[in-house]
C-alpha positions as CSV (number, residue, x, y, z in Angstrom):
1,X,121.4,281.2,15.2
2,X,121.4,283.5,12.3
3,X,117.9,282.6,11.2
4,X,117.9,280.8,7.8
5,X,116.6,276.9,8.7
6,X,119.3,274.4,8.4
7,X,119.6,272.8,4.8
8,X,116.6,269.3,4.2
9,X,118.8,266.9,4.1
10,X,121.3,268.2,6.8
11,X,121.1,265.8,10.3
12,X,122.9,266.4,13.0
13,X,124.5,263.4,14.7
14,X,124.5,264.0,18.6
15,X,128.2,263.0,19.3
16,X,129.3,266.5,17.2
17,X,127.4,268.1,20.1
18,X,128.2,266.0,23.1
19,X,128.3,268.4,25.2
20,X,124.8,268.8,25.0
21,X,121.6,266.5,27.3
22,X,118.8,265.3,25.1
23,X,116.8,267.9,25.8
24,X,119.1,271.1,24.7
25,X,120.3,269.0,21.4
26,X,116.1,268.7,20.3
27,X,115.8,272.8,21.4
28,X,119.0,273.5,19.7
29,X,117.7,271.6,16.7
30,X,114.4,273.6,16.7
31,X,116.4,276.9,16.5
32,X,118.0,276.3,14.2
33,X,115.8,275.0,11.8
34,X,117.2,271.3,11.9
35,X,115.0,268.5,10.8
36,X,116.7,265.3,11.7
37,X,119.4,264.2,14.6
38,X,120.9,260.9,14.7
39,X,120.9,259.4,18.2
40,X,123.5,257.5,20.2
41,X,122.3,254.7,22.8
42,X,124.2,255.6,26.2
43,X,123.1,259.0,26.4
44,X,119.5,258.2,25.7
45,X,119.9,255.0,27.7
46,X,120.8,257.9,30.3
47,X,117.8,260.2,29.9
48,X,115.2,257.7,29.1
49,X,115.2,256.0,25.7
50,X,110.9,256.8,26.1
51,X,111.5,260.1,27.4
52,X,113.6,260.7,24.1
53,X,111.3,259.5,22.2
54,X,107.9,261.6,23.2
55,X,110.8,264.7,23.5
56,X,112.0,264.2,19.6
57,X,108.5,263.6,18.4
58,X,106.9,266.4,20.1
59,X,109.7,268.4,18.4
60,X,108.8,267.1,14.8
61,X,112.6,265.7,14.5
62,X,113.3,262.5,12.6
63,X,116.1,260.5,13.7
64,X,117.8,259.3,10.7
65,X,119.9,256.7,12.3
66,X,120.7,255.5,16.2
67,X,124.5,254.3,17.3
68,X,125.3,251.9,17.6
69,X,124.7,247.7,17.5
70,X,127.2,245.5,16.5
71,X,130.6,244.1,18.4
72,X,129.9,240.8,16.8
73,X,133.4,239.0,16.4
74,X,133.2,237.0,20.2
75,X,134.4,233.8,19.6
76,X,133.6,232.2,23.4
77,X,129.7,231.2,23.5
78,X,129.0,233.6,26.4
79,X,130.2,236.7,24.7
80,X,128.2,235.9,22.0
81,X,125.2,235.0,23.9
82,X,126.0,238.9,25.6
83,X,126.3,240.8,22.4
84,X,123.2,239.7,21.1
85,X,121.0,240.3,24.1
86,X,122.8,243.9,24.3
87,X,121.9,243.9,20.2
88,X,118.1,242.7,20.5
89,X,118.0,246.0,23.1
90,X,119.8,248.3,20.7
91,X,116.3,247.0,18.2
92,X,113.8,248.0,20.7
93,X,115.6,251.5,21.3
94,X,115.5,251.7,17.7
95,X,111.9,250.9,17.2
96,X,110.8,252.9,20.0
97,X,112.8,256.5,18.8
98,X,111.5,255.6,15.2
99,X,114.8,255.4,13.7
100,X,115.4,255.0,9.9
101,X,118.5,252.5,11.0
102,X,120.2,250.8,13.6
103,X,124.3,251.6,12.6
104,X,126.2,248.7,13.3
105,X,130.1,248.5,14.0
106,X,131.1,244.9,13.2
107,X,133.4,244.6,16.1
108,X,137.7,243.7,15.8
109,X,139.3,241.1,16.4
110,X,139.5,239.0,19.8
111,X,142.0,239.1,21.6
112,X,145.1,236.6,20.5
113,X,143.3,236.3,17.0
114,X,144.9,236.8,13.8
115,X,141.9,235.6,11.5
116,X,139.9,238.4,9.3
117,X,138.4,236.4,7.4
118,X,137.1,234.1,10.6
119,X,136.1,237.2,12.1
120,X,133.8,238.4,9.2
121,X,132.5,235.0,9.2
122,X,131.0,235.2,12.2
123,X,129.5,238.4,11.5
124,X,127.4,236.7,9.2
125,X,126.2,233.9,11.8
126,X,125.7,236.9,14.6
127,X,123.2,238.3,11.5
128,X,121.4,235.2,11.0
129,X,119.9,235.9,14.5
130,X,119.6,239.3,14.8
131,X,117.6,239.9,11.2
132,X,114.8,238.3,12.2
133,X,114.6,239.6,15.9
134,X,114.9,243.2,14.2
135,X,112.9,242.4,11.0
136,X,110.1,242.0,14.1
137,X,110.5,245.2,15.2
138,X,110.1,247.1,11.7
139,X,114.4,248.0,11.9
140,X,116.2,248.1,9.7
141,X,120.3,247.3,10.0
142,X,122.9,249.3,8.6
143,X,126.6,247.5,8.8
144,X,129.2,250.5,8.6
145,X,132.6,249.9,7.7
146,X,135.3,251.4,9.5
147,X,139.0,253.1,8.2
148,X,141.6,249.6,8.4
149,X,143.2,251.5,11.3
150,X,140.8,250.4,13.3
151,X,140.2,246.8,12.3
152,X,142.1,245.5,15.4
153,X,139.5,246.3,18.0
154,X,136.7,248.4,16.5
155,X,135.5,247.1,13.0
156,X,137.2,244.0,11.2
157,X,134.9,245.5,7.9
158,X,137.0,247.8,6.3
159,X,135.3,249.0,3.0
160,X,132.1,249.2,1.6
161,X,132.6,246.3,-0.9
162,X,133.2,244.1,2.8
163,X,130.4,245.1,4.4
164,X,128.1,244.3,1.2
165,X,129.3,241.2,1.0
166,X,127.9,240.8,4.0
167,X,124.6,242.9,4.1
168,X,124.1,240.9,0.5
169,X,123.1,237.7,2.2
170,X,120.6,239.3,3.6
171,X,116.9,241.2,1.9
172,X,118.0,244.2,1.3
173,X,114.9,245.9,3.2
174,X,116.4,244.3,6.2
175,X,120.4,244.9,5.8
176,X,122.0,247.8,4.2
177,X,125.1,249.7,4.5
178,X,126.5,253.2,5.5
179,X,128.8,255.2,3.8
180,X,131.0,257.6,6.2
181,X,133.5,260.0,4.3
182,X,135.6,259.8,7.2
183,X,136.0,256.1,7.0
184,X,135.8,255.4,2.9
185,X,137.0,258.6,1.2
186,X,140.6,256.7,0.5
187,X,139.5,254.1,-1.3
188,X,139.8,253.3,-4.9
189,X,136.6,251.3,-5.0
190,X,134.2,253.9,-3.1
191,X,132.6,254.8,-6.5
192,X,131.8,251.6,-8.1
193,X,131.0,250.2,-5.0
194,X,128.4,252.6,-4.0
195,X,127.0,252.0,-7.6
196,X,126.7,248.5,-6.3
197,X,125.2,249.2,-2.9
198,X,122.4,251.9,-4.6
199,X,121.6,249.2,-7.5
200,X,120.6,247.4,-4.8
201,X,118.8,249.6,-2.7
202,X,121.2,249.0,0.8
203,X,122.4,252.7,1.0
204,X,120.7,253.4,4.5
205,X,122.8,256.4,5.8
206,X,125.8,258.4,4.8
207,X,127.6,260.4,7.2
208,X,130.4,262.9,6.8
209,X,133.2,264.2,8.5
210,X,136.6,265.4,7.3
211,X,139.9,263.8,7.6
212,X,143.0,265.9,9.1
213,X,146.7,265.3,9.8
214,X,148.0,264.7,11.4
215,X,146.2,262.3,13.4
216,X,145.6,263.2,17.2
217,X,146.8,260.1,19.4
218,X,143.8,258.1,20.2
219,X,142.3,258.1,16.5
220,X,139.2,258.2,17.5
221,X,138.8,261.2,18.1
222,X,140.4,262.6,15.1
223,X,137.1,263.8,13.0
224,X,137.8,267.1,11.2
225,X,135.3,269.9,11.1
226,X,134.1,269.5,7.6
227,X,136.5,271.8,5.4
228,X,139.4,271.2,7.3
229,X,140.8,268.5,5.5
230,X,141.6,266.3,2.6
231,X,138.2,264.9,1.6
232,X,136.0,266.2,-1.5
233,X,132.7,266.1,0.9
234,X,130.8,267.4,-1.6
235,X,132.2,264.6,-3.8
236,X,131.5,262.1,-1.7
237,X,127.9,262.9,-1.1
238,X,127.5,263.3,-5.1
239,X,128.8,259.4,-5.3
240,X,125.8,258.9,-2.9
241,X,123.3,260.4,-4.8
242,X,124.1,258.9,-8.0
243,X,124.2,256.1,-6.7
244,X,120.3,257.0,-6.1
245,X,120.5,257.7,-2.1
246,X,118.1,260.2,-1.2
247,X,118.0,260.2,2.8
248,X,119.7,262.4,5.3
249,X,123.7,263.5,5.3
250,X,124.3,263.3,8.8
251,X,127.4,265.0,10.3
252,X,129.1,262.6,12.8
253,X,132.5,264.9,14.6
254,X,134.2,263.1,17.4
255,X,136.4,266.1,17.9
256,X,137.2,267.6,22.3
257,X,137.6,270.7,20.9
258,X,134.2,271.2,19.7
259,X,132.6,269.6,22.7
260,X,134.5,272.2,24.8
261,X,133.0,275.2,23.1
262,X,129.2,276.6,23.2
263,X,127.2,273.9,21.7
264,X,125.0,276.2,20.0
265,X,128.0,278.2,18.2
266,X,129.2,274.6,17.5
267,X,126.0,273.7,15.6
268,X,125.9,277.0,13.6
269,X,129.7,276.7,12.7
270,X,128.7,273.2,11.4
271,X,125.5,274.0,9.1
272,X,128.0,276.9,7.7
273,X,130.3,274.7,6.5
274,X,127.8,271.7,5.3
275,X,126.2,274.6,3.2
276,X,130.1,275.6,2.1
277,X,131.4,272.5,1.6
278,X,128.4,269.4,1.2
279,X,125.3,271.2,-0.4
């Protein structure tokens, strides 16, 4: 690392450095100055969501958010019944790593189903469950919407207006939504509606990443390196603060050809261009 600490309000999100266990993501994080990492369940599931926790907090790291809850659209009784026992787990992890949020990904639709609008429905009944079982556990919920492209079978919530609709029948101390540059940059309605979400106090993590074309087959995996694209990231995270968010900008890459290189060059490259191109 060249030395200089990594900017406050930079957070790294683990997935940008997959390639790295638990334990060298919180020693890379300490070289390099970074104060906050968000988390993702199966590979803390796989070192030991305790062990995580006693590592992250002997480091002094915060953990701005933990990936993910949600998959909430089951229509049959017993996949509803599963997702939220697998849900009241993803609040204890939470809880126990002392994350500012639980990120939730609504879920798509089920299989032979046409109906949006049933499907975010029965988001709202999942909720009316979950809330109180988190609300127990000091979480707080953050419903993230997802680019349309992947409202078929990853996220039926689509923009931030959606997913306030939703988090709105809920205290806002208990439900609040994420804003990811990756997922909302395209849309018309990102400005007013993050006035909305910060009048109400529900902006509980924004995340960036850049958008790039064209898309690699299997979208999922088409994060670009921040700079490389099409989206004003520094715009994006000025909206945010406006909008009166004051929390961590975490950078969330799903991208093989950073995971292949040396995670430590990976993380350097990354605070570089937040500084360039965020900051």
């Amino acid at each position: 690392m060249n030395g200089a600490a990594a900017p406050a309000r930079f957070s790294l999100n683990q997935e940008t450095v997959r390639q790295w266990s638990v334990p060298e993501l919180v020693a890379g994080c300490g070289t390099a100055g970074v104060a906050s990492v968000g988390l993702w369940r199966d590979p803390v599931r796989g070192f030991g969501v305790r062990e995580t926790a006693r590592l992250v907090a002997a480091a002094g790291l915060r953990v701005s958010s933990l990936c993910r809850g949600g998959f909430f659209t089951a229509a049959d009784p017993g996949g509803r019944a599963a997702a939220l026992e697998d849900n009241r787990r993803a609040v204890e992890e939470a809880a126990e790593l002392g994350a500012d949020v639980l990120v939730l990904v609504s879920g798509g639709l089920p299989r032979g189903e046409r109906d949006l609008v049933g499907a975010r429905r029965r988001i709202v009944g999942f909720l009316e469950d979950l809330v109180p079982w988190a609300a127990g556990h000091g979480v707080r919920l953050g419903i993230e919407p997802l680019h349309p492209m992947f409202a078929a079978d990853r996220c039926v919530v689509s923009t931030l207006g959606q997913a306030l609709d939703i988090a709105e029948q809920f205290p806002a101390e208990r439900v609040g939504v994420v804003a990811d540059s990756y997922h909302l940059w395209w849309d018309e309605r990102l400005a007013s509606d993050l006035g909305r979400a910060g009048a109400g106090g529900r902006i509980v993590s924004v995340q960036v990443a850049d958008w790039v074309t064209p898309l690699p087959e299997g979208v999922l995996l088409g994060r670009g390196q921040l700079g490389d694209g099409c989206v004003d990231l520094r715009g994006f995270r000025e909206l945010a603060d406006r909008a009166g968010y004051r929390g961590a900008v975490e950078v969330e890459i799903f991208h093989p050809a950073l995971w292949e290189r040396d995670g430590r060059e990976v993380l350097r490259e990354v605070i570089d261009r937040y500084r360039e191109h965020v900051e």
